[in-house]
C-alpha positions in Angstrom: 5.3 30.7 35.8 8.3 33.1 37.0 11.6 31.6 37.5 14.1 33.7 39.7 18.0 33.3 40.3 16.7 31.5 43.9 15.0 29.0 42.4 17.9 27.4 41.9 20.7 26.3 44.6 24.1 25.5 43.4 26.0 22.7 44.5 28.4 22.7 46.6 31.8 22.4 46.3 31.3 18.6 48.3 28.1 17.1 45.6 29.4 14.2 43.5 27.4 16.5 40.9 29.7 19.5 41.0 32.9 17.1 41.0 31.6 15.0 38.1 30.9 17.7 36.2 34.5 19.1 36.9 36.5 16.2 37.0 38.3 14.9 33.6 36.1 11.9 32.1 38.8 9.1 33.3 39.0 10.6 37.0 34.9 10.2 36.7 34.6 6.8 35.0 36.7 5.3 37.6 35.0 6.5 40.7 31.6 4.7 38.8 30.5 1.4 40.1 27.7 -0.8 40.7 25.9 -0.8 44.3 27.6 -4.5 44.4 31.1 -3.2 44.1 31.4 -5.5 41.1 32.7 -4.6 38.1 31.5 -1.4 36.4 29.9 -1.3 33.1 30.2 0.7 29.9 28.9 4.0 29.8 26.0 4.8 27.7 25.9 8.1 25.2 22.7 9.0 25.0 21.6 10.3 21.3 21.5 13.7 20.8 19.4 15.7 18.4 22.4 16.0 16.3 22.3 12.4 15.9 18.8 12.1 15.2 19.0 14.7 12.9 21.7 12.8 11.3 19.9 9.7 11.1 17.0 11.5 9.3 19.2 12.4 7.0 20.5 9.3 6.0 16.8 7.7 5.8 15.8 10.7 3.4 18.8 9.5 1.0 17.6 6.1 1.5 14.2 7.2 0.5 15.7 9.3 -2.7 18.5 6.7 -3.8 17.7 3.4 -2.7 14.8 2.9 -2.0 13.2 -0.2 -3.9 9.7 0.8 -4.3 7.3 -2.1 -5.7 3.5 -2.8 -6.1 1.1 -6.0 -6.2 -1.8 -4.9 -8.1 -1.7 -7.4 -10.7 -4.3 -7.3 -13.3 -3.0 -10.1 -15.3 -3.0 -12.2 -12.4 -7.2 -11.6 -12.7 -7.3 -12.0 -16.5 -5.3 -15.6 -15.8 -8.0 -16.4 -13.4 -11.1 -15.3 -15.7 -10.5 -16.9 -18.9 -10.0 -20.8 -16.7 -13.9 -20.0 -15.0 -16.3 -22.2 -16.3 -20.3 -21.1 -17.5 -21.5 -22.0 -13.8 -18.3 -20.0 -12.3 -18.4 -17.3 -14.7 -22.1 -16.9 -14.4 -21.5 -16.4 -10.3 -18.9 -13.7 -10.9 -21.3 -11.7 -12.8 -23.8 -12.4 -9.8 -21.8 -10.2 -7.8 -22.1 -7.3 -10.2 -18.3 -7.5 -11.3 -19.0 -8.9 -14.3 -18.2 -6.2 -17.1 -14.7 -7.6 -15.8 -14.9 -10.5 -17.6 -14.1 -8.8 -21.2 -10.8 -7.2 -19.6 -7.8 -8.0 -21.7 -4.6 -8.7 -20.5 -2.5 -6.6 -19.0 1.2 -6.0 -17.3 1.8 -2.5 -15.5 5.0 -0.6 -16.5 6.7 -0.1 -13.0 8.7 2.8 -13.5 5.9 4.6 -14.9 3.6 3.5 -12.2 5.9 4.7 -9.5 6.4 7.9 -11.3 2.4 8.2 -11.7 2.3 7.5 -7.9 4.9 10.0 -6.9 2.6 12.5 -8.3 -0.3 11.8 -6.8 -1.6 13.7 -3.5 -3.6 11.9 -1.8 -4.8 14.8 0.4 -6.6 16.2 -2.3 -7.3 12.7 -3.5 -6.0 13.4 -6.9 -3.6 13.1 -9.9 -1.5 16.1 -10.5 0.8 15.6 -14.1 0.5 17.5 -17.4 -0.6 20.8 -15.6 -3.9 19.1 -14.7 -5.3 17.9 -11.2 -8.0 14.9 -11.7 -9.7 13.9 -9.1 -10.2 9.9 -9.0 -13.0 9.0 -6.9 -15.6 10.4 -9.1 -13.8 8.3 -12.0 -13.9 5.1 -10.8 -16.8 4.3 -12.2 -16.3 5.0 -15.4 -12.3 3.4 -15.0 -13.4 0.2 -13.5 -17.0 -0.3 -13.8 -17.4 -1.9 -10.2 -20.8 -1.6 -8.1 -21.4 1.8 -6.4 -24.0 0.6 -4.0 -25.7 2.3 -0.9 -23.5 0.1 1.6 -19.9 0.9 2.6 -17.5 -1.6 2.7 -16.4 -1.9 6.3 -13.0 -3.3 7.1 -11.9 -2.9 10.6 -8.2 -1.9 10.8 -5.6 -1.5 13.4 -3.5 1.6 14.2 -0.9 0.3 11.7 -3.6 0.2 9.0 -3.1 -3.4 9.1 -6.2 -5.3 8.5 -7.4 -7.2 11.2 -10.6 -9.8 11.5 -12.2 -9.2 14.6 -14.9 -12.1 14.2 -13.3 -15.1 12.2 -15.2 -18.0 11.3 -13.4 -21.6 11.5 -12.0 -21.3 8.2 -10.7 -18.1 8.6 -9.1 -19.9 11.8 -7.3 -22.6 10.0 -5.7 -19.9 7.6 -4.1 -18.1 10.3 -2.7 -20.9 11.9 -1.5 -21.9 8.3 0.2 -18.8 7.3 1.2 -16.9 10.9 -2.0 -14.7 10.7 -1.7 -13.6 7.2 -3.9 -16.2 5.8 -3.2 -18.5 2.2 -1.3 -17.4 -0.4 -2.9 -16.0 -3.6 -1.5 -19.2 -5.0 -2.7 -21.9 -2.9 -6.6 -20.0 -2.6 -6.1 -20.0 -7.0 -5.6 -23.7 -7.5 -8.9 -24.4 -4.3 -11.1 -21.2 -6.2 -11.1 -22.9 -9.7 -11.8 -26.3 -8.4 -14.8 -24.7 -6.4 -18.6 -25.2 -7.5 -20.4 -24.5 -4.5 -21.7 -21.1 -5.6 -21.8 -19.2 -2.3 -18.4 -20.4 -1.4 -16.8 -19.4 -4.9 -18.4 -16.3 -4.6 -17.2 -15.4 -1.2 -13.5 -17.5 -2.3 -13.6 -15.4 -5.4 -13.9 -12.0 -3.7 -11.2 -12.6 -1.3 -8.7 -13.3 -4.2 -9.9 -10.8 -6.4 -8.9 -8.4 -3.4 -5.8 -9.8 -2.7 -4.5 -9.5 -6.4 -6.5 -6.3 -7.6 -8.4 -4.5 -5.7 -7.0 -4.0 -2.5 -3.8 -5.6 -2.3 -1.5 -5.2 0.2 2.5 -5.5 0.6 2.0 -9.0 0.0 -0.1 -11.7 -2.1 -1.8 -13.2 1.2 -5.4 -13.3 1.5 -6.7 -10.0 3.6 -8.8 -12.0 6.5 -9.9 -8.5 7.1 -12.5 -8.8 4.7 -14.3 -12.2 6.2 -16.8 -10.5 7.7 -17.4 -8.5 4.3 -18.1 -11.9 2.6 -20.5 -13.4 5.4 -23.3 -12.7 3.3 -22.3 -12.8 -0.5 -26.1 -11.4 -1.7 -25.0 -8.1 -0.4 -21.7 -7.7 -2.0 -23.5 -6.2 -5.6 -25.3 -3.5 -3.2 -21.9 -2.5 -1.8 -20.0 0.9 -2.6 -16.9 -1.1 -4.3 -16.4 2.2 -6.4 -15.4 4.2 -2.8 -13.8 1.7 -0.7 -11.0 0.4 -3.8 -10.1 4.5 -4.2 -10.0 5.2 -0.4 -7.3 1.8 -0.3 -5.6 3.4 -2.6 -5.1 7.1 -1.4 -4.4 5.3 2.5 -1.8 3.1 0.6 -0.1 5.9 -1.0 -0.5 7.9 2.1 1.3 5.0 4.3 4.1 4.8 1.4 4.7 8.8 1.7 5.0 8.2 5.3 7.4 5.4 5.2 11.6 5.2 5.2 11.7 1.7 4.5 14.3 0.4 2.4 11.6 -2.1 0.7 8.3 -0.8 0.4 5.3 -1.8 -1.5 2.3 0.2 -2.4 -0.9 -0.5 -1.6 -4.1 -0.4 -3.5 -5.1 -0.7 -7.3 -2.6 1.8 -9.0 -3.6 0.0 -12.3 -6.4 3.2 -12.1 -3.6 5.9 -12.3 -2.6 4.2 -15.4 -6.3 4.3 -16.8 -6.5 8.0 -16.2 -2.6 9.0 -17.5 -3.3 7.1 -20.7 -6.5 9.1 -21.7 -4.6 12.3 -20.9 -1.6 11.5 -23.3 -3.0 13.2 -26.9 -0.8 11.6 -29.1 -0.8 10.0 -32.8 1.4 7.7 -31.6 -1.0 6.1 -28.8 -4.1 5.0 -29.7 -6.6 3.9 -27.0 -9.8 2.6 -28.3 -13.0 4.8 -26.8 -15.4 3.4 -24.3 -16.0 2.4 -20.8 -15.4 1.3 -18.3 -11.6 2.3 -19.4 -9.7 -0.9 -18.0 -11.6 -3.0 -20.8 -9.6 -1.2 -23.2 -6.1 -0.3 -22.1 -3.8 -3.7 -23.0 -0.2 -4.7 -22.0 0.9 -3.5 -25.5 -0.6 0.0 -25.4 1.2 0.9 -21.5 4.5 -0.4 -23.2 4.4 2.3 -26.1 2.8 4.5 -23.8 6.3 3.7 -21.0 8.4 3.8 -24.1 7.3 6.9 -26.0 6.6 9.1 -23.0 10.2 9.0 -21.5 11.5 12.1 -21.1 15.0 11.1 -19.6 16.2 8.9 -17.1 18.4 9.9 -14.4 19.5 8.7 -10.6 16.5 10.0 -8.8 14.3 8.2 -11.0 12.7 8.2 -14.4 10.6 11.4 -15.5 7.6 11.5 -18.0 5.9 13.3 -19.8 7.3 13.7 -23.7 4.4 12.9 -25.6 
């Protein structure tokens, strides 16, 4: 579409518009009032793109200096939980196909070299890129975790947040949300009911939920994902379920939201225990010596990612620890 010169009609020399826009700022804010004739109020500035531009700029130095960046994939929370199971208990988890987890040792994720691990990870191409190598994890998380990697996704409905949301909740998932504003029981208070539990579908289906909450899929906080209720309906189908898929996509969409975000406080989401699996195998050092086999987490220990966090520091510096020595 054309626009000519006559498109346009100046004001005249009478429009409030031409005076305004002539008239020093005092002479202007005077002559404003309200259609009461009350008092007038405070002008407004509206934000420009300089200010926005500033603002982004402040939020990007947030990002680089202060930002506290965290996680709550806890492994060693799980390796508390296993070793207090009883035969009957123990005998249930390995009825949902997790049970290779049951050998897992202890362990305590570094958190600088975690971060670091996660800062390096694209989660467009789905894949770790340090040492001059690009690995791929989804096709590893079988041999890193040894969870089922059945014929049936995992569905989890989620809103345009990525928050999870339960879109048919049973009674119990009910009374959790009315207990905890919608976020459902703390990993704490769902421990102390899990290890008391006998019933076997109800541990199974309580033992899932935690398990996600801690490990697999946690999110910024240690509150039980009602999300997943309708997942657990039917605990005889959680062995034919594609675990392997659904724990890697969690954790590409978590690092993917924690890219995205300019929060002061942010917490990743997902289990980034696997980045550590894979860095630690890449590392060809005398000095670290991982034991051989799989799946991977059965063998990496609390004491071998502290001489691996120790030994592989490279230097240390304001924007962050970097790695890589070894």
């Amino acid at each position: 579409m054309d626009l000519d010169d006559d498109d346009f009609e100046m004001p005249s020399r009478t429009s409030p518009h031409f005076r305004f826009r002539n008239t020093p700022k005092k002479k202007h804010e005077e002559d404003l009032v309200n259609h009461t004739g009350t008092e007038k109020r405070p002008l407004k500035r509206r934000k420009t793109g300089a200010h926005n531009a500033n603002r982004l700029v402040i939020y990007s130095e947030i990002r680089k200096l202060g930002q506290n960046i965290g996680f709550k994939c806890s492994p060693h929370l799980l390796f508390d939980l296993l070793k207090t199971l009883d035969i009957d208990q123990r005998k249930c988890f390995d009825e949902l196909g997790f049970g290779i987890l049951l050998s897992m040792p202890n362990c305590r994720l570094p958190k600088d070299l975690t971060v670091w691990l996660v800062n390096h990870f694209s989660w467009k191409k789905q894949a770790l890129t340090v040492r001059g190598r690009t690995v791929p994890i989804k096709l590893l998380m079988k041999k890193l975790l040894g969870i089922p990697d059945g014929p049936f996704p995992v569905p989890l409905p989620r809103s345009k947040r990525g928050k999870s949301k339960c879109i048919y909740p049973t009674e119990e998932d009910k009374e959790m949300k009315d207990e905890k504003g919608a976020r459902g029981l703390s990993y704490k208070a769902t421990y102390e009911s899990l290890i008391s539990t006998h019933d076997p579908v109800q541990f199974k289906r309580s033992f899932m939920l935690y398990v996600l909450c801690i490990y697999f899929a946690p999110s910024s906080g240690h509150f039980i994902n009602l999300g997943y209720s309708p997942v657990m309906s039917n605990v005889d189908l959680i062995k034919d379920m594609n675990w392997r898929d659904h724990v890697a996509n969690v954790l590409i969409e978590g690092i993917r939201e924690y890219r995205d975000s300019k929060a002061v406080n942010v917490n990743i989401h997902g289990c980034v225990h696997v980045l550590l699996l894979i860095y630690i195998d890449m590392v060809k050092s005398p000095i670290l010596e991982v034991p051989g086999g799989c799946p991977r987490v059965l063998y990496v220990t609390t004491d071998l990612l502290d001489l691996l966090d120790l030994s592989d520091l490279k230097s240390s510096s304001c924007d962050g620890p970097e790695y890589g020595k070894l």
